[in-house]
mmCIF file of the N, C-alpha and C atoms, coordinates in Angstrom:
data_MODEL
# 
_entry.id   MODEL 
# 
loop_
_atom_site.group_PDB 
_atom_site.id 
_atom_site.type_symbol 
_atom_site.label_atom_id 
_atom_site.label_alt_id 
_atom_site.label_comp_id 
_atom_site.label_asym_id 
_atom_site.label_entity_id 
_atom_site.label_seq_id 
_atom_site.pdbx_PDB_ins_code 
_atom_site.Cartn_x 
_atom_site.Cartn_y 
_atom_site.Cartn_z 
_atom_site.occupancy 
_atom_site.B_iso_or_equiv 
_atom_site.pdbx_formal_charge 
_atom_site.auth_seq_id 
_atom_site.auth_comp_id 
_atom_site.auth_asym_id 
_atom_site.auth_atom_id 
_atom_site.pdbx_PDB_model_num 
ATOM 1   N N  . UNK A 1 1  ? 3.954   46.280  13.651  1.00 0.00 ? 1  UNK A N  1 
ATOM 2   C CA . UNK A 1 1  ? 3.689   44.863  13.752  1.00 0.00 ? 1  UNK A CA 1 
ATOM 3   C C  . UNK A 1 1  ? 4.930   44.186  14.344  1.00 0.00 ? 1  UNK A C  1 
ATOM 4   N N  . UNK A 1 2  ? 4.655   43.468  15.185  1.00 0.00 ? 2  UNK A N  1 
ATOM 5   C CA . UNK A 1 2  ? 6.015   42.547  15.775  1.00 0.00 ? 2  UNK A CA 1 
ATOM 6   C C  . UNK A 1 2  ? 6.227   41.602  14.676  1.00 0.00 ? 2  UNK A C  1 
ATOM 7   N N  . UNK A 1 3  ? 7.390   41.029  15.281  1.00 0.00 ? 3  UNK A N  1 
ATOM 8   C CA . UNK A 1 3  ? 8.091   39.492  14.626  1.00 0.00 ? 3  UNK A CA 1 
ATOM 9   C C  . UNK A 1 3  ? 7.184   38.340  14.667  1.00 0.00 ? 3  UNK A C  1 
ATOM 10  N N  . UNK A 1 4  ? 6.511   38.176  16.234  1.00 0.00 ? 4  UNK A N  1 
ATOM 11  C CA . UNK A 1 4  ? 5.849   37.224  16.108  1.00 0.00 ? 4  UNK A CA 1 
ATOM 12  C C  . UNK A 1 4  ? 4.385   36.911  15.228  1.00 0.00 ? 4  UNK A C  1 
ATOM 13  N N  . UNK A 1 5  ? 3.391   38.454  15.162  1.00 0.00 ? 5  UNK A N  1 
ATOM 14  C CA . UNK A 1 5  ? 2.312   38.251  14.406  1.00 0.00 ? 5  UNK A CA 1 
ATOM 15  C C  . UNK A 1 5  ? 2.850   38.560  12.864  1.00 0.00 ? 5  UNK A C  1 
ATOM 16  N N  . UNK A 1 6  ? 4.091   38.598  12.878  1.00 0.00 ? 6  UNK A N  1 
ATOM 17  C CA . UNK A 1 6  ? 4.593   38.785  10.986  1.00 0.00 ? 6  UNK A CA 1 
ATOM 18  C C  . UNK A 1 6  ? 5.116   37.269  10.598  1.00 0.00 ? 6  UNK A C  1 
ATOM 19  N N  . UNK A 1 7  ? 5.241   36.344  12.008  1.00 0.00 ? 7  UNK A N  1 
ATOM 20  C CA . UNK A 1 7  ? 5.697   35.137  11.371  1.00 0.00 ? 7  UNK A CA 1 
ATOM 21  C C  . UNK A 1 7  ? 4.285   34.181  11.209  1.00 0.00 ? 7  UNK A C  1 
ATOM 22  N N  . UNK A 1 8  ? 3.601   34.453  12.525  1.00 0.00 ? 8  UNK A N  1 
ATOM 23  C CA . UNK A 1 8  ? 2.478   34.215  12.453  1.00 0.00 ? 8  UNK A CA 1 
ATOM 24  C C  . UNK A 1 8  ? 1.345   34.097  10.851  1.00 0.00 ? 8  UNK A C  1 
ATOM 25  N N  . UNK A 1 9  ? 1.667   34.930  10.563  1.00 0.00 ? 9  UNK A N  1 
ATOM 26  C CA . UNK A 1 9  ? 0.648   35.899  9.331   1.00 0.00 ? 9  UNK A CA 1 
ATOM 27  C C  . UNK A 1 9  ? 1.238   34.509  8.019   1.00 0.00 ? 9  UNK A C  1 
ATOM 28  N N  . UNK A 1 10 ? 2.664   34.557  7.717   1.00 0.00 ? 10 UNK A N  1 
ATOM 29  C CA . UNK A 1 10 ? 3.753   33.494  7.066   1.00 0.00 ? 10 UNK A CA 1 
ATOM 30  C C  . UNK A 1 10 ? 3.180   32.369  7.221   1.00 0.00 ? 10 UNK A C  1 
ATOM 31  N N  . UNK A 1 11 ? 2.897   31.483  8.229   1.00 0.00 ? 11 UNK A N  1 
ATOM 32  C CA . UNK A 1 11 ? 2.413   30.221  8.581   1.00 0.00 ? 11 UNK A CA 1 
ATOM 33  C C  . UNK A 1 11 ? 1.145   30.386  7.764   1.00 0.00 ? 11 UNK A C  1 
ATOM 34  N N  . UNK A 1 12 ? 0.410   31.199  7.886   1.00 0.00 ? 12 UNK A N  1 
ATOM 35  C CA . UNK A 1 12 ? -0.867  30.795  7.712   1.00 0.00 ? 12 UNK A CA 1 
ATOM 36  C C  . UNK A 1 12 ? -1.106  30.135  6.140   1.00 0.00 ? 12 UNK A C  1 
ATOM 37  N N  . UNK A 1 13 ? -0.789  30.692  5.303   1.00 0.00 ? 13 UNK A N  1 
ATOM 38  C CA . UNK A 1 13 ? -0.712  29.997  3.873   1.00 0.00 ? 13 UNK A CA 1 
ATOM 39  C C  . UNK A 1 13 ? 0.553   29.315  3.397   1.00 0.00 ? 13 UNK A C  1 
ATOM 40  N N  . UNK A 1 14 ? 0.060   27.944  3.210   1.00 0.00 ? 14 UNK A N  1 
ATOM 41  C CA . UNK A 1 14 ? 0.627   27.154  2.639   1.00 0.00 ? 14 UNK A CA 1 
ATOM 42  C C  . UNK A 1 14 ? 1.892   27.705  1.869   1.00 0.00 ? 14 UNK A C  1 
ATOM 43  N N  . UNK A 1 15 ? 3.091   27.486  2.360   1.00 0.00 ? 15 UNK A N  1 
ATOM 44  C CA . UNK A 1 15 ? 3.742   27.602  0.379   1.00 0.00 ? 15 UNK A CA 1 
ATOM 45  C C  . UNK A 1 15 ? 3.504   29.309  -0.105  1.00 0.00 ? 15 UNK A C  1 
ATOM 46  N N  . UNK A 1 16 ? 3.190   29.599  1.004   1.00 0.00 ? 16 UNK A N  1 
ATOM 47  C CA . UNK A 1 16 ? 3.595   31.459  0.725   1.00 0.00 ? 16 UNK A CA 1 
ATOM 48  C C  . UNK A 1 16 ? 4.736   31.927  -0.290  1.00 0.00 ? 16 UNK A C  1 
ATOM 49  N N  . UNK A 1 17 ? 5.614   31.406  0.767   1.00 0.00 ? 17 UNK A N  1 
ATOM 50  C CA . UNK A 1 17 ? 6.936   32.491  0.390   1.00 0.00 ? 17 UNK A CA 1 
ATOM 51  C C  . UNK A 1 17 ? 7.930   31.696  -0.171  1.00 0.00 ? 17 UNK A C  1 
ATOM 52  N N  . UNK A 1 18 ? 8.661   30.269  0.585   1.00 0.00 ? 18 UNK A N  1 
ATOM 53  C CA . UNK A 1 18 ? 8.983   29.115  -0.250  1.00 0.00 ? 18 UNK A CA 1 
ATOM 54  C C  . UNK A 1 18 ? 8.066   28.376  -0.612  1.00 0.00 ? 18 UNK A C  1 
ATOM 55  N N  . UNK A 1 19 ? 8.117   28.292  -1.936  1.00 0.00 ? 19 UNK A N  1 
ATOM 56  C CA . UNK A 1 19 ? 7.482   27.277  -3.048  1.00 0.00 ? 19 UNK A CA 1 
ATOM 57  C C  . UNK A 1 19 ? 8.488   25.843  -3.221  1.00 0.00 ? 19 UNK A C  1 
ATOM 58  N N  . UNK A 1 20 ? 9.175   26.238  -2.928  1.00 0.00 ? 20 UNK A N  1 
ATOM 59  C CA . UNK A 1 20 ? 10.368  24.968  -3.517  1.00 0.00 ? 20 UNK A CA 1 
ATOM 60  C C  . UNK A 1 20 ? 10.120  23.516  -2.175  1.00 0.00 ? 20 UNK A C  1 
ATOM 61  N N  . UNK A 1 21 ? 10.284  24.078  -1.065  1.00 0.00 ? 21 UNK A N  1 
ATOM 62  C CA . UNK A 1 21 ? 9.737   23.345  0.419   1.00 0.00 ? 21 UNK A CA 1 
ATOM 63  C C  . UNK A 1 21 ? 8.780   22.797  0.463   1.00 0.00 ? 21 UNK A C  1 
ATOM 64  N N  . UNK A 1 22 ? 7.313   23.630  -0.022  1.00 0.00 ? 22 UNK A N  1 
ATOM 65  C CA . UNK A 1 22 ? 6.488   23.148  0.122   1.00 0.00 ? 22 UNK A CA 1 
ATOM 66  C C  . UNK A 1 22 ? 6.354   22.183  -0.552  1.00 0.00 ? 22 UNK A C  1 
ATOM 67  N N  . UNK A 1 23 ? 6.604   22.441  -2.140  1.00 0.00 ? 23 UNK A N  1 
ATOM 68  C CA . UNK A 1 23 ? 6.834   21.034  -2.890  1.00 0.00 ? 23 UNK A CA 1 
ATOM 69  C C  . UNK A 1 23 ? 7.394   20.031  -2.994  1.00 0.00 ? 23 UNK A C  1 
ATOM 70  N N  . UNK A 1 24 ? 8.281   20.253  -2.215  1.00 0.00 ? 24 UNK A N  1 
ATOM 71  C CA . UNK A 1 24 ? 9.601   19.089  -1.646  1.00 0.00 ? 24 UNK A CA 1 
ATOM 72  C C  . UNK A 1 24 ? 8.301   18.314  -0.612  1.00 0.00 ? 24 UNK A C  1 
ATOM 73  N N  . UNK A 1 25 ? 7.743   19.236  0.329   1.00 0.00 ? 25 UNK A N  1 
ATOM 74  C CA . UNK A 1 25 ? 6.825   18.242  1.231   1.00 0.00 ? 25 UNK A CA 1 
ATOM 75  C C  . UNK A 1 25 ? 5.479   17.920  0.899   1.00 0.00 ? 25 UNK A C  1 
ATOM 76  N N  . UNK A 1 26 ? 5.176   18.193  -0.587  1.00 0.00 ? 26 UNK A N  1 
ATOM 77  C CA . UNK A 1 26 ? 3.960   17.751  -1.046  1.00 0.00 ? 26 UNK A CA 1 
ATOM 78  C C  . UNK A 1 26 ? 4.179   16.072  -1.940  1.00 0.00 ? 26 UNK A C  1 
ATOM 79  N N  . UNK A 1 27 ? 5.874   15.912  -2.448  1.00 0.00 ? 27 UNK A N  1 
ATOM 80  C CA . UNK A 1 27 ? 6.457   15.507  -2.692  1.00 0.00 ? 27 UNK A CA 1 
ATOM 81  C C  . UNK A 1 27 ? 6.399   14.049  -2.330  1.00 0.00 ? 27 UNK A C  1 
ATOM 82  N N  . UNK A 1 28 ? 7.145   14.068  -0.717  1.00 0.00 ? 28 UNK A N  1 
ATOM 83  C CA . UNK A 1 28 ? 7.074   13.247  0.029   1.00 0.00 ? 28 UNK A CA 1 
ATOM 84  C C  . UNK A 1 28 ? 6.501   12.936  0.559   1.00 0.00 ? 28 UNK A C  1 
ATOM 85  N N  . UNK A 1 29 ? 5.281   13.572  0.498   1.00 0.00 ? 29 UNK A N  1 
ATOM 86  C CA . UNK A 1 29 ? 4.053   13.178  1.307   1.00 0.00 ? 29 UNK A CA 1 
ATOM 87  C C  . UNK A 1 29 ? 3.172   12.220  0.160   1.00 0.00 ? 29 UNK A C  1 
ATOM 88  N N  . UNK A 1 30 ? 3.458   12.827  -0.542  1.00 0.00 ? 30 UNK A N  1 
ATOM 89  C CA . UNK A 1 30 ? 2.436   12.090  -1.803  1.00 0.00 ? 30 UNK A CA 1 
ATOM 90  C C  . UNK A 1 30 ? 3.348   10.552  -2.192  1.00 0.00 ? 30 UNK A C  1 
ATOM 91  N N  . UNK A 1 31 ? 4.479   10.874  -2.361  1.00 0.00 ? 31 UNK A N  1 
ATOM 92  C CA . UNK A 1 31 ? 5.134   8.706   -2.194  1.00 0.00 ? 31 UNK A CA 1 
ATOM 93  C C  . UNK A 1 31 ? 4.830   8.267   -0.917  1.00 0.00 ? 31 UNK A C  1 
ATOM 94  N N  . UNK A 1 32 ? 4.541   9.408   0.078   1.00 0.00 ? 32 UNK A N  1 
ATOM 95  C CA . UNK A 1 32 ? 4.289   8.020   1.312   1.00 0.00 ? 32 UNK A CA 1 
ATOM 96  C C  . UNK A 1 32 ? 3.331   7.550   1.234   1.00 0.00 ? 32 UNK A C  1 
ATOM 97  N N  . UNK A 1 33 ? 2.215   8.589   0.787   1.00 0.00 ? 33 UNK A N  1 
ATOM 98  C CA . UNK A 1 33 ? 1.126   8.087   0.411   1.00 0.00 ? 33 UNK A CA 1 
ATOM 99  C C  . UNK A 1 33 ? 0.297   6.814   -0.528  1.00 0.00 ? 33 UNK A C  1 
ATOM 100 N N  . UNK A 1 34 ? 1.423   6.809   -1.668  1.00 0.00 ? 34 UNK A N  1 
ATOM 101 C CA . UNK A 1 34 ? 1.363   5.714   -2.508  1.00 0.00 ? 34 UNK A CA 1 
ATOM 102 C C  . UNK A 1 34 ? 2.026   4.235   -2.003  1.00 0.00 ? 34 UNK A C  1 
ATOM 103 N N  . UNK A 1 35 ? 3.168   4.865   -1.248  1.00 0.00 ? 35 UNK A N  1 
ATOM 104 C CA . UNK A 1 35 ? 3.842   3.619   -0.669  1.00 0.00 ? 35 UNK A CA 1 
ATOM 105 C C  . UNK A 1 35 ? 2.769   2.676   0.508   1.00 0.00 ? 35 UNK A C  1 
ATOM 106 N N  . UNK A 1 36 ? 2.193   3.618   1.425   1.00 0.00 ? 36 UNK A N  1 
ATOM 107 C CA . UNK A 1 36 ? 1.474   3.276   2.222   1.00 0.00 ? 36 UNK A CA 1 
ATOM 108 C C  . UNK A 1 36 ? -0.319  2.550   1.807   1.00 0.00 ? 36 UNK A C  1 
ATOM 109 N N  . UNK A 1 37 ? -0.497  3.253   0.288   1.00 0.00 ? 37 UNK A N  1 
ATOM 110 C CA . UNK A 1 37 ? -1.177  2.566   -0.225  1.00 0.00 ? 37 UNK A CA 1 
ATOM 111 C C  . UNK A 1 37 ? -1.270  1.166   -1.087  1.00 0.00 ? 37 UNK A C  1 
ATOM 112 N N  . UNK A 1 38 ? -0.398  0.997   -1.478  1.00 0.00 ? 38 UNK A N  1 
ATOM 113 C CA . UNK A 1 38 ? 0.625   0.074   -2.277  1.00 0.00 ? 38 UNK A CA 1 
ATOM 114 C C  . UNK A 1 38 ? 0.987   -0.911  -1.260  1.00 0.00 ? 38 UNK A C  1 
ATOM 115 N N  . UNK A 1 39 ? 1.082   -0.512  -0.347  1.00 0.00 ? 39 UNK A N  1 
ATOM 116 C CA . UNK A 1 39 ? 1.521   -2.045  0.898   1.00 0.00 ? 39 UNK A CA 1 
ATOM 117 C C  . UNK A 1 39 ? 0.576   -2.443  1.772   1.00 0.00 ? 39 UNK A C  1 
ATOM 118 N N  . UNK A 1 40 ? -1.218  -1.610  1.660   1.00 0.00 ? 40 UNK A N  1 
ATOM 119 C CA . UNK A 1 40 ? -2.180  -2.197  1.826   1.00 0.00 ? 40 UNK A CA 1 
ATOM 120 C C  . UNK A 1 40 ? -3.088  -2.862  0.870   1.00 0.00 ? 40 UNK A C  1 
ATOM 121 N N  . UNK A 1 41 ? -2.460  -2.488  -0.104  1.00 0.00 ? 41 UNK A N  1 
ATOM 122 C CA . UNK A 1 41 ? -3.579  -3.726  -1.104  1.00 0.00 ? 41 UNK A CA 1 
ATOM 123 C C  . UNK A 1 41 ? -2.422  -5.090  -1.588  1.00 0.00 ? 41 UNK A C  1 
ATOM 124 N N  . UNK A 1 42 ? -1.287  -4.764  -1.311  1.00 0.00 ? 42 UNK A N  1 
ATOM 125 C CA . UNK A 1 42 ? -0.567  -6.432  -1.741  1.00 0.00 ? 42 UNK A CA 1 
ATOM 126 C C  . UNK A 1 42 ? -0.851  -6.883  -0.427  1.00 0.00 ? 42 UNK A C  1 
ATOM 127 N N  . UNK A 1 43 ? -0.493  -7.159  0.942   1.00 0.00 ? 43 UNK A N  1 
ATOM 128 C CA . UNK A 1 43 ? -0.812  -7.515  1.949   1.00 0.00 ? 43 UNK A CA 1 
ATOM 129 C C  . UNK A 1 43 ? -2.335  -8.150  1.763   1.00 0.00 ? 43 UNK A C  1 
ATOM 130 N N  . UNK A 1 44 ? -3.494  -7.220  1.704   1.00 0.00 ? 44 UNK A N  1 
ATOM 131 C CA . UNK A 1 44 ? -4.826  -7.253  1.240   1.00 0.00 ? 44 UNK A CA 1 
ATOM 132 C C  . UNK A 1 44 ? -5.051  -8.405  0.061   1.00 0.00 ? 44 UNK A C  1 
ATOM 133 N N  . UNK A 1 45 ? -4.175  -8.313  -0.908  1.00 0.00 ? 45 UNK A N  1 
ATOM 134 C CA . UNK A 1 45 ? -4.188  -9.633  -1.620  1.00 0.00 ? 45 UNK A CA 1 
ATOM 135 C C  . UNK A 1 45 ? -3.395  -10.720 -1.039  1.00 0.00 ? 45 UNK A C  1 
ATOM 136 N N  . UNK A 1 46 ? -2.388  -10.426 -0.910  1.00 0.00 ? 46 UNK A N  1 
ATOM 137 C CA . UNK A 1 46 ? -1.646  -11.945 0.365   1.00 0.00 ? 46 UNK A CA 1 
ATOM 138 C C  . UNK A 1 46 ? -2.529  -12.400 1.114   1.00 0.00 ? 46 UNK A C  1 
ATOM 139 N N  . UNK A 1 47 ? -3.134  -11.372 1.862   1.00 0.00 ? 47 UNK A N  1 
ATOM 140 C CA . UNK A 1 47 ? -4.261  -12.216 2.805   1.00 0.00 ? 47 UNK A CA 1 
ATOM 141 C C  . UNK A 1 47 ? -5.296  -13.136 2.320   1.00 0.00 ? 47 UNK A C  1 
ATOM 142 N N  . UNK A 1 48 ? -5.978  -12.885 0.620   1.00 0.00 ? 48 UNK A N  1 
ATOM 143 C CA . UNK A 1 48 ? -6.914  -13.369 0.631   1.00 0.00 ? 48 UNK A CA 1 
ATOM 144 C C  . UNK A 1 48 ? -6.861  -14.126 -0.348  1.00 0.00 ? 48 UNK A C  1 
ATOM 145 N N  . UNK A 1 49 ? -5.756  -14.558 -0.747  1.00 0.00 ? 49 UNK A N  1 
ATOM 146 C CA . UNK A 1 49 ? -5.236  -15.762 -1.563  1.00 0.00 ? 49 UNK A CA 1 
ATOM 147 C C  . UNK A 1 49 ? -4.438  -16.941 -1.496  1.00 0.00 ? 49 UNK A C  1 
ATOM 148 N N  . UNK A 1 50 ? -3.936  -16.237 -0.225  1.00 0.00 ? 50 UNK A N  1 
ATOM 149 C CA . UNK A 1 50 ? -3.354  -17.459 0.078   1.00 0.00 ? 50 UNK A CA 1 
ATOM 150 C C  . UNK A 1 50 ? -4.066  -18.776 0.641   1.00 0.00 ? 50 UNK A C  1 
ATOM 151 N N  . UNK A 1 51 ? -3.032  -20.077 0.478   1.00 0.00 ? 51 UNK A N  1 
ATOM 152 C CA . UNK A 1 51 ? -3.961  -21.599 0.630   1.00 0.00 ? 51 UNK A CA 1 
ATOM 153 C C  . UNK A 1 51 ? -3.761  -21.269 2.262   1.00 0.00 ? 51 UNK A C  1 
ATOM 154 N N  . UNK A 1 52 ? -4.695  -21.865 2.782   1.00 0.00 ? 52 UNK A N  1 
ATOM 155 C CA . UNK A 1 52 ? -4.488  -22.102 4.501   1.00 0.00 ? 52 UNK A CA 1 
ATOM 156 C C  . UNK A 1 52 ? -4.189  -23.421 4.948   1.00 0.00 ? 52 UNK A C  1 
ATOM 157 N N  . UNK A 1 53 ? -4.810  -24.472 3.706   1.00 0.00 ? 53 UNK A N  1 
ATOM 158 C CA . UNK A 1 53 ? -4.104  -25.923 4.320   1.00 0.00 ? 53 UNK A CA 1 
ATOM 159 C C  . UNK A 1 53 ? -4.182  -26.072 3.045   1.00 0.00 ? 53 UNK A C  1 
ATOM 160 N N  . UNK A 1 54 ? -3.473  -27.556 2.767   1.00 0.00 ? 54 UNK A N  1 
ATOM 161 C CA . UNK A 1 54 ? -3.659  -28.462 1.459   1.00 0.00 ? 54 UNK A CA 1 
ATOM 162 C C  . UNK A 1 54 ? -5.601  -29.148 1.217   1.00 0.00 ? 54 UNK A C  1 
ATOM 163 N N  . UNK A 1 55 ? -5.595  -28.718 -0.080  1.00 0.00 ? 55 UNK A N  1 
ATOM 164 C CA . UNK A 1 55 ? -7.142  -29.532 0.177   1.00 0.00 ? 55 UNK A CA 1 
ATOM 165 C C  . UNK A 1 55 ? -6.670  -30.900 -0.191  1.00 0.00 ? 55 UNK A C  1 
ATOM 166 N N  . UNK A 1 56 ? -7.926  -31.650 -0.001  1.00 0.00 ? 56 UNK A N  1 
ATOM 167 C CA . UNK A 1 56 ? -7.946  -33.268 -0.113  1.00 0.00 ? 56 UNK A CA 1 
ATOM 168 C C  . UNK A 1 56 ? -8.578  -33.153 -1.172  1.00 0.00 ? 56 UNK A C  1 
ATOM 169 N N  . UNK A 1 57 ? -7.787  -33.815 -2.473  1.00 0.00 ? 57 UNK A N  1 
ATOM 170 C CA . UNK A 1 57 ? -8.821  -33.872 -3.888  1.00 0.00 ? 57 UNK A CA 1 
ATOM 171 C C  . UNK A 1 57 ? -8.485  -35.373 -3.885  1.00 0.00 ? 57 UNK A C  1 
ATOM 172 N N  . UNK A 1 58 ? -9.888  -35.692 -4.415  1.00 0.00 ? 58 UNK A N  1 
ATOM 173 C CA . UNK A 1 58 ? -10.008 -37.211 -4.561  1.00 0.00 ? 58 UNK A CA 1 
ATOM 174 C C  . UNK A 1 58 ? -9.807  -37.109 -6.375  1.00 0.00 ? 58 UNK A C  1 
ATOM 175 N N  . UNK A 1 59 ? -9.039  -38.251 -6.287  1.00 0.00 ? 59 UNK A N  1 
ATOM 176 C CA . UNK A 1 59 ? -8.523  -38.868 -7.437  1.00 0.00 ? 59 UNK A CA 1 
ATOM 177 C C  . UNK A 1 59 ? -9.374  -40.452 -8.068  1.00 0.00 ? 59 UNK A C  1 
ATOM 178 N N  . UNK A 1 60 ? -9.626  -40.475 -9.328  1.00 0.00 ? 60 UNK A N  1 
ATOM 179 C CA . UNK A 1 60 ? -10.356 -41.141 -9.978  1.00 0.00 ? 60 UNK A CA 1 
ATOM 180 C C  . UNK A 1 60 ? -9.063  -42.570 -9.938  1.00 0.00 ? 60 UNK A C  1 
ATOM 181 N N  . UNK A 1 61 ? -9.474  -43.676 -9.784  1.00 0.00 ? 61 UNK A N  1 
ATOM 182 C CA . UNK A 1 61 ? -8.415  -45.144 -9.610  1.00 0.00 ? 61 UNK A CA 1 
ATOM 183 C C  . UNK A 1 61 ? -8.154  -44.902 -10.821 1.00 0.00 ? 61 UNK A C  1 
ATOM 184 N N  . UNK A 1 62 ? -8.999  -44.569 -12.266 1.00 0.00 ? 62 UNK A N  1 
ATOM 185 C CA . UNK A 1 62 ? -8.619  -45.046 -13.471 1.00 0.00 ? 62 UNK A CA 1 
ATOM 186 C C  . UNK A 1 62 ? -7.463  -43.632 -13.726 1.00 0.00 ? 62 UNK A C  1 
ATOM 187 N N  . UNK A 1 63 ? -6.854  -43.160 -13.291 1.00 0.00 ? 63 UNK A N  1 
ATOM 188 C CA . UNK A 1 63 ? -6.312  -42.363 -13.928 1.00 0.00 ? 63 UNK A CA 1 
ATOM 189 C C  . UNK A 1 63 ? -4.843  -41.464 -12.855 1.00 0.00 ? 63 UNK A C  1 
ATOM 190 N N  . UNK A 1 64 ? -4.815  -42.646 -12.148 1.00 0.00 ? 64 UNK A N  1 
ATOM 191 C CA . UNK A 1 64 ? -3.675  -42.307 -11.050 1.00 0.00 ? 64 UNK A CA 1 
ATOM 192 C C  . UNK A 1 64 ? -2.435  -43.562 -11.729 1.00 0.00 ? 64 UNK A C  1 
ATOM 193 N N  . UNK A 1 65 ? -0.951  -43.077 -11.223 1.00 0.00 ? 65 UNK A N  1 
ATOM 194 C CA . UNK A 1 65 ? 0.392   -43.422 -12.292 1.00 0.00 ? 65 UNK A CA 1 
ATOM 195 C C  . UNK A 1 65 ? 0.027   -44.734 -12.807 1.00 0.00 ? 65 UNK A C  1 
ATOM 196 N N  . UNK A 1 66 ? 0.035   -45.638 -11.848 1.00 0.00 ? 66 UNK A N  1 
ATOM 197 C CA . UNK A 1 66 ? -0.583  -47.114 -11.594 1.00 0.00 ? 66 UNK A CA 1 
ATOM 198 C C  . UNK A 1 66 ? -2.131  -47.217 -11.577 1.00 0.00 ? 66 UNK A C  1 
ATOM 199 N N  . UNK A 1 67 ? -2.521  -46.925 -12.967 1.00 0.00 ? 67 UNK A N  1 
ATOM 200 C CA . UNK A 1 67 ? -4.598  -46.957 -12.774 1.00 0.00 ? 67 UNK A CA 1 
ATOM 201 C C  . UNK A 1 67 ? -4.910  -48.570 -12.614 1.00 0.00 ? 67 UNK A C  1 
ATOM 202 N N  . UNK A 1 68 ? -6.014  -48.740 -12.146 1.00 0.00 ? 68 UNK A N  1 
ATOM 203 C CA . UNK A 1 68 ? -6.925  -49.683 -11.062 1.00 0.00 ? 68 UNK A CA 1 
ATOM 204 C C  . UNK A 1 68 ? -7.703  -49.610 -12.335 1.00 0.00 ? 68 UNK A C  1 
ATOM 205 N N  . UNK A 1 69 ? -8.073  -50.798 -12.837 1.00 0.00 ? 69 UNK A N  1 
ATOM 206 C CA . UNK A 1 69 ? -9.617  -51.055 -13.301 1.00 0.00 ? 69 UNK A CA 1 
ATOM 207 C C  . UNK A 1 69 ? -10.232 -51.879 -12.506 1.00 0.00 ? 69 UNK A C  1 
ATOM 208 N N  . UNK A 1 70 ? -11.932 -51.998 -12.885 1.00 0.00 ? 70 UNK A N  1 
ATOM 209 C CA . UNK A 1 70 ? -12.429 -53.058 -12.250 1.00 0.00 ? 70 UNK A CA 1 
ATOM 210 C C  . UNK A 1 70 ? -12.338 -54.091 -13.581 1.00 0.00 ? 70 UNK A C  1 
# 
């Protein structure tokens, strides 16, 4: 068997031979994953809570600093 179909053969399963690597990159793959999930649902809530203008609330005369009776 050559070098190349013996490195070949190595690639093919995951986490063969180093275990420690693979878990290092299951690792980091899995916080990017959370990170990348985690900064689409706050965004996702920023988007859909925030005010877009001031509303206009009407105020009753009897009950503004200076109230108005009739």
């Amino acid at each position: 068997m050559s070098q190349e179909q013996h490195t070949q053969e190595d690639c093919r399963e995951f986490g063969k031979n180093n275990w420690v690597s693979s878990s290092r990159f299951l690792f980091y793959l899995s916080v990017l994953c959370f990170l990348g999930f985690f900064t689409g649902c706050s965004y996702n809530v920023y988007k859909s809570t925030r005010y877009h203008e001031k509303p206009k609330v009407e105020v009753q005369p009897s009950s503004l600093y200076k109230p108005e009776y009739k």
